[in-house]
LUMDOKE-89821 format. One record per residue (C-alpha): residue number from 0; x, y, z; residue in one letter. Coordinates in steps of 0.2 Angstrom, whole numbers, plus 5000, padded with zeros to 4 digits. Example, Ala and Ser with C-alpha at 12.3 -4.5 7.8 and 13.67 -1.06 7.14 Angstrom:
residues 2
- num;u;v;w;residuo
- 0;5062;4978;5039;a
- 1;5068;4995;5036;s
This chain:
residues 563
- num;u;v;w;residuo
- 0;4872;4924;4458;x
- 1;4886;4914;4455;x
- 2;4895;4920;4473;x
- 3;4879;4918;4481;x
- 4;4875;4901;4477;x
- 5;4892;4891;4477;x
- 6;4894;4900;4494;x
- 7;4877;4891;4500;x
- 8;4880;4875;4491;x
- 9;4898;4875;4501;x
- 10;4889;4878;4517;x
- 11;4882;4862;4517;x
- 12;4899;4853;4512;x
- 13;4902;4849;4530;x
- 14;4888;4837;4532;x
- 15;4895;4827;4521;x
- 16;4908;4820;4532;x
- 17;4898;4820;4548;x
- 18;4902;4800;4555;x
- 19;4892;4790;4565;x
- 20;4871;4787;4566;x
- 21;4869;4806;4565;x
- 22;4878;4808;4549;x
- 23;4869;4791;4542;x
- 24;4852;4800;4546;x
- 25;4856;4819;4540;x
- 26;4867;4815;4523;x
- 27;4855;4814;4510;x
- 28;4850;4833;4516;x
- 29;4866;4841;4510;x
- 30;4865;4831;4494;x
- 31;4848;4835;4491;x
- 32;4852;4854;4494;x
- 33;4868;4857;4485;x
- 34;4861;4848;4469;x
- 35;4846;4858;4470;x
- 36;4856;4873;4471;x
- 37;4867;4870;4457;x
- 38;4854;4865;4445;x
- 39;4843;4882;4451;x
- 40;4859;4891;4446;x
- 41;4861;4883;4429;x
- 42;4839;4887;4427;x
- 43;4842;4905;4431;x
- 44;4857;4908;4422;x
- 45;4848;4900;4406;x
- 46;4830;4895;4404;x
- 47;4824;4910;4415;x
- 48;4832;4925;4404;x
- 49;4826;4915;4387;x
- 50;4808;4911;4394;x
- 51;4809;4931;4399;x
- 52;4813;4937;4383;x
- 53;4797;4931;4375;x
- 54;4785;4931;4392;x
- 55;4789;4946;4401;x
- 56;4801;4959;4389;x
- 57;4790;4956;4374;x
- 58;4780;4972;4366;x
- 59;4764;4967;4373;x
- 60;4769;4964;4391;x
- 61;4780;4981;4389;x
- 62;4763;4990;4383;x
- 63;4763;5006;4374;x
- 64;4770;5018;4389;x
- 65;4786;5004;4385;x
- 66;4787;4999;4405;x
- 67;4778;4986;4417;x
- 68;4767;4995;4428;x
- 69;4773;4987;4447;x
- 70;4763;4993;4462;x
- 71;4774;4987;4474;x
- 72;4791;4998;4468;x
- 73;4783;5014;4475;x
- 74;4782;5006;4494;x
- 75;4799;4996;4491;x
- 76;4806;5013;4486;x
- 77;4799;5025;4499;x
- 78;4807;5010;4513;x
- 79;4824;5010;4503;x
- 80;4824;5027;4502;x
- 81;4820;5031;4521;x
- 82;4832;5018;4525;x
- 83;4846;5029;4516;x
- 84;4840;5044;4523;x
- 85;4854;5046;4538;x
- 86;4868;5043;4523;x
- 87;4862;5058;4513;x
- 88;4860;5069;4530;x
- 89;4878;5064;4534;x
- 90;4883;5066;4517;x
- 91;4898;5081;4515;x
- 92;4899;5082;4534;x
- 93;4912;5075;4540;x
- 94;4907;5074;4559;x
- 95;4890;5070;4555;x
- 96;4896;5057;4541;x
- 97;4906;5049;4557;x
- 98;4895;5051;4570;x
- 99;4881;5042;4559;x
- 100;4895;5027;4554;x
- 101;4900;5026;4573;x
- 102;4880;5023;4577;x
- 103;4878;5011;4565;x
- 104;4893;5001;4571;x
- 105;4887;5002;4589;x
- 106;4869;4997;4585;x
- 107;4878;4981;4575;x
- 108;4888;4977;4591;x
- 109;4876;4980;4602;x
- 110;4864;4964;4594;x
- 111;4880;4953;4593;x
- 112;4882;4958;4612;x
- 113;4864;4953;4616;x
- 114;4866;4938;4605;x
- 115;4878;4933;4617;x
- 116;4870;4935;4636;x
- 117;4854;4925;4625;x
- 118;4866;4911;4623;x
- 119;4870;4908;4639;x
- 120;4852;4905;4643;x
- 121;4849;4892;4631;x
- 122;4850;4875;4634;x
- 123;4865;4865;4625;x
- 124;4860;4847;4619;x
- 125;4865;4840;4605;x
- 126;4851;4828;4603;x
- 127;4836;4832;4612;x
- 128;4819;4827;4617;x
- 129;4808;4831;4603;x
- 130;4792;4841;4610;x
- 131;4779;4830;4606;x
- 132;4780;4809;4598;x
- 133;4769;4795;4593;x
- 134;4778;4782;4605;x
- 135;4782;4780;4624;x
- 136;4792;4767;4632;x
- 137;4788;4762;4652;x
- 138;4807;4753;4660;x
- 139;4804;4742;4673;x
- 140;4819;4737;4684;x
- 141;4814;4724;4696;x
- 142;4820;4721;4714;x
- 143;4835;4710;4718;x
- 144;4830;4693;4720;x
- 145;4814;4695;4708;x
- 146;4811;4675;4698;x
- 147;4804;4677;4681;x
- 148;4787;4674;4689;x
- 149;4786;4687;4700;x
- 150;4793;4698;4685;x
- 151;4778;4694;4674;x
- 152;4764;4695;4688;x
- 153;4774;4714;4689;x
- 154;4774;4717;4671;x
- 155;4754;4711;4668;x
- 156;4751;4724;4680;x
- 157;4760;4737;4672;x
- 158;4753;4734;4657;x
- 159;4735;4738;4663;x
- 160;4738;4751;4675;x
- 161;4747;4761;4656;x
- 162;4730;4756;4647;x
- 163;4719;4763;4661;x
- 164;4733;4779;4665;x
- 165;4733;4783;4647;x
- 166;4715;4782;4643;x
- 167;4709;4786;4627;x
- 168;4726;4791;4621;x
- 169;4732;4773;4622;x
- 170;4732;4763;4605;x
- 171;4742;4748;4610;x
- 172;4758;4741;4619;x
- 173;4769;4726;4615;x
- 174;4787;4720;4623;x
- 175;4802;4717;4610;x
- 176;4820;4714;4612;x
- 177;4826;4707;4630;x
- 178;4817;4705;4644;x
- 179;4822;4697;4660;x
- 180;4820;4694;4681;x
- 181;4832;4712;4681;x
- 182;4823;4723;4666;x
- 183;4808;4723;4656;x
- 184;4803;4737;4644;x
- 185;4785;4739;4635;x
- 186;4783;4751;4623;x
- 187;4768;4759;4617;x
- 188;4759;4769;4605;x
- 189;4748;4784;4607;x
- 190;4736;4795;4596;x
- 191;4747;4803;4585;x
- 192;4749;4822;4591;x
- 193;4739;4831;4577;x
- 194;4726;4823;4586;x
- 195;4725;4824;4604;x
- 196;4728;4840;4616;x
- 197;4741;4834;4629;x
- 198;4757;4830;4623;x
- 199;4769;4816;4624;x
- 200;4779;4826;4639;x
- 201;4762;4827;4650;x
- 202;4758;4807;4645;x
- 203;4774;4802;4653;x
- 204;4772;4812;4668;x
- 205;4755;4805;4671;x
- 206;4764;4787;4669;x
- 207;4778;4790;4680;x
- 208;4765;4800;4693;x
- 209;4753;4784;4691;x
- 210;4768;4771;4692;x
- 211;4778;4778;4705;x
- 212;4771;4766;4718;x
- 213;4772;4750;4712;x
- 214;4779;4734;4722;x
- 215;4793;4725;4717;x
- 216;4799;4737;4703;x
- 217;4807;4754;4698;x
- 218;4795;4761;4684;x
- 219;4803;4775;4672;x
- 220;4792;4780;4658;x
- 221;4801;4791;4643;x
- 222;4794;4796;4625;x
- 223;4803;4788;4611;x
- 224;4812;4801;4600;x
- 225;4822;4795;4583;x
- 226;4838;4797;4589;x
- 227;4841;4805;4605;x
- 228;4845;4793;4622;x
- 229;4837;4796;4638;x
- 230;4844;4806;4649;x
- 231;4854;4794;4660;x
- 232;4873;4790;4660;x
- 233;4883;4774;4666;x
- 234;4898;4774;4678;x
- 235;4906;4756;4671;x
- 236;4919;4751;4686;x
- 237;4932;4735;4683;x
- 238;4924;4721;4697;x
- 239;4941;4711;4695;x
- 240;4942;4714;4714;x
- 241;4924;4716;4715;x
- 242;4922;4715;4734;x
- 243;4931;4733;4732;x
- 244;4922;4740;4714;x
- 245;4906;4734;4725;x
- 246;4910;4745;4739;x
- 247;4916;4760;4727;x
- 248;4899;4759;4716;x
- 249;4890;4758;4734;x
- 250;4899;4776;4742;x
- 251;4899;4785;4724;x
- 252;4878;4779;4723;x
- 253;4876;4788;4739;x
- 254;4888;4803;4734;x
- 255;4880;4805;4718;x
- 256;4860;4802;4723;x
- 257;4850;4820;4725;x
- 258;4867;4829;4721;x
- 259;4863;4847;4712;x
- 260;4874;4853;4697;x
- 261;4875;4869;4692;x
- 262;4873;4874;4672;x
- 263;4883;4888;4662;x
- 264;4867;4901;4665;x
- 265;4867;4896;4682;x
- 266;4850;4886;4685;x
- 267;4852;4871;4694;x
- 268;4848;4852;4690;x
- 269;4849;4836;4700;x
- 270;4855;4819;4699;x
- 271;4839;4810;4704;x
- 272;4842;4792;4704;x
- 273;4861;4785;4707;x
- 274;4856;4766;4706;x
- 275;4869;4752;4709;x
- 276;4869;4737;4695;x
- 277;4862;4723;4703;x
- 278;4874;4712;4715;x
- 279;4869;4695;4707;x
- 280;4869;4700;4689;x
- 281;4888;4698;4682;x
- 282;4891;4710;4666;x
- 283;4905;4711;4657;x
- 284;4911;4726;4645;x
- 285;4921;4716;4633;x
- 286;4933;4705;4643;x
- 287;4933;4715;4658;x
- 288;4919;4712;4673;x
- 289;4911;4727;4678;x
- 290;4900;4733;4689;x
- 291;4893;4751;4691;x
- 292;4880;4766;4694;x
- 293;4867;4771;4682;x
- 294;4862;4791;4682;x
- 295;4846;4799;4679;x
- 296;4845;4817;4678;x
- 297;4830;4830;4680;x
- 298;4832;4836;4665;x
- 299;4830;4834;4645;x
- 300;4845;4844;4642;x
- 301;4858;4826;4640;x
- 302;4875;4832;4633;x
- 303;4875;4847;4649;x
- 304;4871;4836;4662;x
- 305;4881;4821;4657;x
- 306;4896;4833;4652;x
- 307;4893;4842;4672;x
- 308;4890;4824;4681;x
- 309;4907;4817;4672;x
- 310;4916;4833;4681;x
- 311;4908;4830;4698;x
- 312;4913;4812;4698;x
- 313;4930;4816;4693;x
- 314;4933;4829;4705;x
- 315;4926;4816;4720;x
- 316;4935;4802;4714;x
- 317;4951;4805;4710;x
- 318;4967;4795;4708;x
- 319;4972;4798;4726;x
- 320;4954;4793;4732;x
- 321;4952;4778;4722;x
- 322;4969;4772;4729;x
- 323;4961;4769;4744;x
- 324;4949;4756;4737;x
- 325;4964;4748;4727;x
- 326;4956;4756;4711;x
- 327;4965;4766;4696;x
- 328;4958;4781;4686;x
- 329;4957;4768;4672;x
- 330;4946;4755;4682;x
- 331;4932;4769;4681;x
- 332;4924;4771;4663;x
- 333;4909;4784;4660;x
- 334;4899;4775;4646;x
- 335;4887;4787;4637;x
- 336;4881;4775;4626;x
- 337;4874;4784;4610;x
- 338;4875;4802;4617;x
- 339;4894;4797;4614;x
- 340;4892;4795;4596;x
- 341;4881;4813;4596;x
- 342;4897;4823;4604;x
- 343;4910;4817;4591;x
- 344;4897;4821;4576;x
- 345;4896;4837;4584;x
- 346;4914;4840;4586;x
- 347;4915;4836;4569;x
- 348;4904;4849;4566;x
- 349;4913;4863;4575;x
- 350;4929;4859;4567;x
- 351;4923;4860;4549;x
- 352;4916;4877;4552;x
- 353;4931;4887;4553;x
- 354;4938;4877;4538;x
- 355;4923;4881;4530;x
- 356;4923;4900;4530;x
- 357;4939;4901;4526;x
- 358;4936;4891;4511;x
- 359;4919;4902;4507;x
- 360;4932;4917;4511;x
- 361;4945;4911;4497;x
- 362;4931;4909;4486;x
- 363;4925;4926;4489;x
- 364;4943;4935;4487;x
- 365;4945;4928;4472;x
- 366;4929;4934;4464;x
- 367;4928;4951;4472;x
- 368;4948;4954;4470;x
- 369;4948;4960;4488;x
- 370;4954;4954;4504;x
- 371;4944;4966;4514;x
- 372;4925;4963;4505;x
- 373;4924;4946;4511;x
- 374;4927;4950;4527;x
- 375;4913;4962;4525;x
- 376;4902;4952;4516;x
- 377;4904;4937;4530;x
- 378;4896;4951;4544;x
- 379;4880;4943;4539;x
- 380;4884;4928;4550;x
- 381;4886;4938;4567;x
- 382;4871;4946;4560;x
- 383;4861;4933;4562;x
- 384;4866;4927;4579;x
- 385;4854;4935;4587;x
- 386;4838;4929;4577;x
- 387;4846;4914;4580;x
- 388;4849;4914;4599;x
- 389;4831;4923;4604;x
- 390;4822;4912;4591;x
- 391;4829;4896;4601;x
- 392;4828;4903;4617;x
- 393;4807;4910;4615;x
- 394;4802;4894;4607;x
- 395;4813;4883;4621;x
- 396;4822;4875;4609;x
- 397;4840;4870;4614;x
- 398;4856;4873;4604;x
- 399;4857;4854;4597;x
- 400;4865;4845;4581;x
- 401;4848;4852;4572;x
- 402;4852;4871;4577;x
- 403;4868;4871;4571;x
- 404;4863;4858;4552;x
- 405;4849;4877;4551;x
- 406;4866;4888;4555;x
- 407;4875;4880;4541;x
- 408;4861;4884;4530;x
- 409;4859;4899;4535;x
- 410;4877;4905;4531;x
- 411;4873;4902;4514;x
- 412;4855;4913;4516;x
- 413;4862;4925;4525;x
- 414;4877;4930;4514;x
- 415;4867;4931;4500;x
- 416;4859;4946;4507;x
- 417;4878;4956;4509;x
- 418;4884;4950;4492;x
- 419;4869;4956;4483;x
- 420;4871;4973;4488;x
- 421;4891;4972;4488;x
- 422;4892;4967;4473;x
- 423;4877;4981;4467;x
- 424;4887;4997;4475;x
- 425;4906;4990;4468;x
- 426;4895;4992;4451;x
- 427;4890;5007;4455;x
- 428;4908;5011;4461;x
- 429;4917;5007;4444;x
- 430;4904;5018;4433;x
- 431;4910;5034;4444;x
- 432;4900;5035;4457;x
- 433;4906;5040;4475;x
- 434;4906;5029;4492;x
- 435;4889;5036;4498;x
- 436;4880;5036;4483;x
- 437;4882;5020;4478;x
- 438;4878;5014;4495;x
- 439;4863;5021;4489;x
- 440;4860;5015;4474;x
- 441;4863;4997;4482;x
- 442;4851;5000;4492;x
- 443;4837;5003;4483;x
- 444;4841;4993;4468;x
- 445;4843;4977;4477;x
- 446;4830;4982;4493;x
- 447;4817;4968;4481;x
- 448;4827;4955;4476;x
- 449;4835;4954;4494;x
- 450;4817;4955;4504;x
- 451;4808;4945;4493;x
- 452;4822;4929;4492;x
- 453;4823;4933;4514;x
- 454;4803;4932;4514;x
- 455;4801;4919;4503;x
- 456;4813;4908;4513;x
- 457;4805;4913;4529;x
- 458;4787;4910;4527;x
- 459;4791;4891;4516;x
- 460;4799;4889;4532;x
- 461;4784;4891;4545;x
- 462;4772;4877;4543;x
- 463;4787;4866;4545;x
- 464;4790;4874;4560;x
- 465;4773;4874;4566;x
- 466;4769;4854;4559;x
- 467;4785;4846;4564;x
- 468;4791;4845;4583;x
- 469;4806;4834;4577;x
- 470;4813;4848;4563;x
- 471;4808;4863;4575;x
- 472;4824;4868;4580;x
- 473;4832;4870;4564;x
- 474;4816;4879;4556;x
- 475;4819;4891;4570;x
- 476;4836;4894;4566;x
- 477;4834;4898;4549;x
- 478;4818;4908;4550;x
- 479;4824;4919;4567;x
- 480;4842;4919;4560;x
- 481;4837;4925;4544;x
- 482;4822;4938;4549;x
- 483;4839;4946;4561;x
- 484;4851;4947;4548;x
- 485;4839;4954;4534;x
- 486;4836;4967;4547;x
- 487;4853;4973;4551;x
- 488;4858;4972;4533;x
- 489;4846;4983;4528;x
- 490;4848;4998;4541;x
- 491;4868;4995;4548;x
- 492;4876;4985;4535;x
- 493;4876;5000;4521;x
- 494;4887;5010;4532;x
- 495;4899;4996;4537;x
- 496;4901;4996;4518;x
- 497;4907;5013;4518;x
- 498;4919;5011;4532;x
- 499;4927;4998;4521;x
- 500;4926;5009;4507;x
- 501;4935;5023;4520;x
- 502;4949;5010;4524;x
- 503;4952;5004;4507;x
- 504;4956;5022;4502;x
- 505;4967;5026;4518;x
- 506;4975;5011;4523;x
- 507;4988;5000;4514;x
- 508;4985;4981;4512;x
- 509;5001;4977;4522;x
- 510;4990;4989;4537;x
- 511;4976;4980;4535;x
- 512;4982;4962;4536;x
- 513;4992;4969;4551;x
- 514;4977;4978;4559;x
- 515;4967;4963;4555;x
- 516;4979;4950;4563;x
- 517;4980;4960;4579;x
- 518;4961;4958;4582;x
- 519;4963;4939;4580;x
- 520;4974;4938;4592;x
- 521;4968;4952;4605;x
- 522;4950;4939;4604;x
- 523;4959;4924;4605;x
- 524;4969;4929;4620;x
- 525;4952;4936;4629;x
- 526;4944;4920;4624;x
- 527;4957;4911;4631;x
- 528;4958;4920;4649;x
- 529;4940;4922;4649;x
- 530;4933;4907;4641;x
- 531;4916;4922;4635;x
- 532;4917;4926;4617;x
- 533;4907;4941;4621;x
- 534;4922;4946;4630;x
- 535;4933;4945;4617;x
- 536;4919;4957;4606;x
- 537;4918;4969;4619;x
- 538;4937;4973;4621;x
- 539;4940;4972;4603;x
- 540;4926;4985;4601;x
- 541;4935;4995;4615;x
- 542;4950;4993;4606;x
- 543;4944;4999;4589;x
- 544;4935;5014;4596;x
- 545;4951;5020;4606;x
- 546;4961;5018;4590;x
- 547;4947;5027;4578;x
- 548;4947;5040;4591;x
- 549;4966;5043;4593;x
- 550;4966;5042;4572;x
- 551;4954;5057;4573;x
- 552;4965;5066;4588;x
- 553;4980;5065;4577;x
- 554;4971;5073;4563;x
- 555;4962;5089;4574;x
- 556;4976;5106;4572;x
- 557;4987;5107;4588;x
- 558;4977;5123;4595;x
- 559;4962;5109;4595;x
- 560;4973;5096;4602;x
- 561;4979;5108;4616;x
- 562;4960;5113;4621;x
């Protein structure tokens, strides 16, 4: 218990330190949960074995046969039991004991494999669109040359052509903020989504269909989210020779209008607006004069499309190009605006996790005495990643900031399930009992505490996901993640145990940390070359199998080796 809940409440450390408008918005999550944690610790450690004593161990709860009457244990133990059957038909049999523990390892890897093609399939922003909001905005972008005049005659008409496109969905509209003879914004307020049938994705496309063919202004409609900026990006370039930034933003608008990128999982977006700042409106980016393009993309997906339109630009207009217009690399400045502030939280993010797990693996060490059970007992991570990829990718949810705040989370879930039944069979271990049987006796011994804890997290978990667009994302990573790892730990993970037990017998922990240093480096060298994790899976698997298998030819009699 102890293990199980300092490793979650650690999970969540990280989010601490997120910087910036994302770690403002999420940091009252982490201290909620950690505090909760601890203090659930400290209630089942005492207040819940005092009140059992009287409530539930007392003589007439016991009854006169002196044991609770459960009718659930016989189904929990006809699963348990069924799901150790292969152990005990391996059991004593040396090539069926292996053949059984190679499956097992196959069928783990092949999900972590699978996990991986999923991935590549699902969209990577780090702040997205929510599906469905309360609020739309309508941009206006008024020719060059528009008076203030002309821009409210435009604006009055916008304003009731949104009443009449929206209908009965419309609640009201107001303008706030800055408004001029360049831009104007109106905002507006919709039925909220519980109560109408279209959603705030098909409002905007009627807007933007309805709009589209207005005089004197460029009309965009969006839905307000908390948080996330539209899908545009801003090529700032210094106009201190402006005659030449002018011509540079002109010839990189016409490069860049209609051009397609292309994403990691090969589909294929496009730039649709490159749109030049307006010649008679001077703007300045602290003391430098600028002038510049402004991107809008296809898609919802920002932190891919900005990252893939940066790359095109850079590759069109480099330093030997920009010479020609009497420009430097540093006269061109990509402004992202708030999606900037999203990719260093994120970074932040990536970079605590592996300072997290080996900080949970320390912990781990330390209260197991082994070197080798944490490793083990962190297999529940990679377990997961396949819930957690499928869920994301069946419910069109992109791997954003949220994703990853449910994957923190879920390390703590998840590795709950591989220490309760850890800790069970080194128990069973230390009163004599041998590798397999204790594997056993794990296994149907904790099979309860491990469904119903996986259960109860997963169905508190749905009507979030089903009542808020917003938190989606992360209630799919947590109920996916955890419904995949449950699963694995249950059927594979008993017989990763016992390969662990196998090498702990057989191999020396100088071997071990040698054996175990080599796979780092054989991942991170494939990584390196081939930029696929996967990759880097595969091979070590290769590896490992070719390794086991020459282990086992060394072993056979040489009349066996010779035939």
């Amino acid at each position: 218990m102890v293990a199980a809940t300092t490793t979650a409440a650690l999970s969540f450390a990280p989010l601490l330190f997120v910087s910036g408008i994302l770690g403002n918005f999420i940091r009252a999550v982490p201290i909620t949960i950690i505090a909760a944690l601890l203090i659930s610790l400290v209630v089942a450690l005492v207040f819940i074995p005092f009140f059992a004593r009287f409530m539930l161990l007392g003589k007439k709860q016991l009854g006169d046969a002196g044991a609770v009457r459960e009718v659930a244990a016989g189904v929990e133990t006809k699963i348990a039991h069924a799901l150790g059957a292969p152990m005990r038909w391996a059991q004593h049999h040396r090539k069926r004991e292996f053949g059984v523990g190679i499956s097992a390892v196959v069928i783990g890897l092949i999900f972590i494999g699978l996990a991986g093609l999923i991935f590549n399939k699902v969209t990577f922003n780090i702040f997205p669109p929510t599906k469905d909001t309360n609020q739309l905005a309508v941009a206006m972008t008024f020719a060059p040359g528009t008076t203030v005049q002309q821009a409210e005659a435009i604006a009055d008409k916008v304003d009731e052509q949104t009443a009449d496109i929206l209908g009965q969905y419309f609640v009201d509209a107001s303008y706030y903020g800055v408004a001029n003879a360049q831009t104007a914004t109106l905002y507006v307020s919709i039925t909220p989504y519980g109560e109408r049938e279209p959603t705030s994705h098909d409002l905007v496309a009627k807007l933007e269909g309805g709009l589209s063919g207005l005089d004197g202004a460029k009309v965009d409609a969006y839905q307000l989210d908390v948080g996330p900026p539209a899908a545009t990006l801003k090529v700032n370039i210094n106009a201190t020779n402006r005659p030449a930034a002018e011509k540079l933003a002109a010839d990189m608008a016409t490069y860049l209008q209609g051009r397609e990128l292309t994403r990691a999982s090969g589909e294929k977006a496009t730039i649709t607006e490159a749109n030049i700042d307006n010649t008679s409106v001077y703007r300045r980016v602290g003391t430098m004069p600028v002038t510049g393009v402004s991107l809008a993309f296809d898609g919802t997906d920002t932190t891919t499309l900005t990252s893939l339109a940066q790359t095109a630009i850079k590759d069109k207009f480099d330093a030997e190009t920009l010479a020609q217009y009497g420009l430097k690399t540093s006269d061109v400045v990509v402004d992202l605006g708030e999606e900037q502030q999203n990719q260093d939280s994120f970074k932040a993010l990536a970079l605590a996790f592996p300072i997290l797990l080996v900080v949970i693996y320390l912990l781990l060490a330390l209260q197991f005495r082994s070197l080798l059970q944490p490793l083990l007992i962190f297999l529940a991570i990679p377990f997961s990643l396949f819930g957690v990829t499928a869920g994301l990718y069946l419910t069109d949810n992109a791997f954003s900031f949220f994703a990853m705040l449910g994957f923190f989370a879920l390390i703590g879930l998840s590795i709950k399930n591989t220490i309760l039944l850890t800790d069970y069979a080194n128990q069973a271990r230390r009163s004599g009992m041998g590798p397999v049987d204790a594997a056993q006796a794990a296994l149907a011994e904790r099979f309860r505490p491990l469904v119903a804890t996986s259960f109860t997290a997963i169905f508190s978990l749905i009507p979030l996901a089903l009542a808020s667009p917003f938190w989606q994302g992360l209630a799919v990573v947590l109920i996916f993640g955890l419904a995949s790892s449950t699963f694995l730990v249950l059927t594979v993970f008993p017989y990763y145990y016992l390969g662990a037990e196998y090498l702990r017998m057989k191999i020396s922990r100088t071997k071990f940390l040698t054996w175990f240093g080599l796979n780092i480096l054989v991942v991170g060298l494939v990584w390196y070359v081939t930029k696929s994790i996967t990759g880097g899976l595969v091979t070590l698997a290769l590896l490992n199998s070719l390794l086991v298998y020459h282990a086992r030819f060394r072993s056979l009699p040489v009349r066996a080796r010779r035939g």
